[in-house]
N, C-alpha and C positions, 0 to 999 in steps of 0.2 A: 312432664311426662303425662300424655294420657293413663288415665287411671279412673278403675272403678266402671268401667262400662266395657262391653265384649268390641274389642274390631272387629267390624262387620265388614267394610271396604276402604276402598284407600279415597273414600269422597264422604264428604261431609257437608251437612247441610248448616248454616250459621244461623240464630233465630236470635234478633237484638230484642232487648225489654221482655226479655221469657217471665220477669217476676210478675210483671203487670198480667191482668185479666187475660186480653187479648192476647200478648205475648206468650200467655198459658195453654189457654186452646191453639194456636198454632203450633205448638210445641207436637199438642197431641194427637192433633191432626196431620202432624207430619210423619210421627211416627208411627201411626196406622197406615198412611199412605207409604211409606218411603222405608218397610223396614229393613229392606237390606243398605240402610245408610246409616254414618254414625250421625245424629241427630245434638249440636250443638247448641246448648241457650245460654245466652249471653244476657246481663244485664250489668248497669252501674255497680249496685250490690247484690247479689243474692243470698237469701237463707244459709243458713249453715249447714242445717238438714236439705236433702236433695227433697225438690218440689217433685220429680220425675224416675224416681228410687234409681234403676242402674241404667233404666233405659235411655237416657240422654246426659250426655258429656257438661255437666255444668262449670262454665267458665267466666270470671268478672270480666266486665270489657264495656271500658264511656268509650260510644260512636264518637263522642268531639274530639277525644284523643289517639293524636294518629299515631303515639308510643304503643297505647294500650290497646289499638288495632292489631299494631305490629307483631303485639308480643303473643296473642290470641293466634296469629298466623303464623308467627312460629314454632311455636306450639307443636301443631298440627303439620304443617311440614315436617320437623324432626320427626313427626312418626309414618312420614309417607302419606300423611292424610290430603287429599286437593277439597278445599272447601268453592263452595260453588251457592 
């Protein structure tokens, strides 16, 4: 279940490697540009503590695992969410 961040629309934006540098600033970059979207960062592991307090959906998810794609996706579909 999504949790811990406001639904803002039924679209979502996915961000792989949000722990990394780069993957950080895009994060923040997105959700200054994009804030009527739920704002997803995704990485192998992330912190336990949110890097992005409530304003983005923090989610574990390896790109090479197409389980742990899947499960990221449905996720997000059970809440009406279309990530894009």
């Amino acid at each position: 279940m999504v949790t811990g961040v406001q639904k803002k629309t039924d679209q979502a934006i996915i961000i792989t490697g949000a722990a990394g540098g780069l993957g950080q600033a895009i994060v923040r970059k997105c959700l200054t540009l994009f804030p009527d979207k739920l704002i997803v960062a995704t990485d192998i592991s992330l912190p336990a503590d949110s890097l992005f307090g409530d304003d983005a959906l923090i989610m574990a998810m390896d790109v090479t695992s197409e389980s742990s794609i899947a499960a990221v996706k449905q996720t997000l579909e059970s809440e009406d969410i279309r990530a894009w």
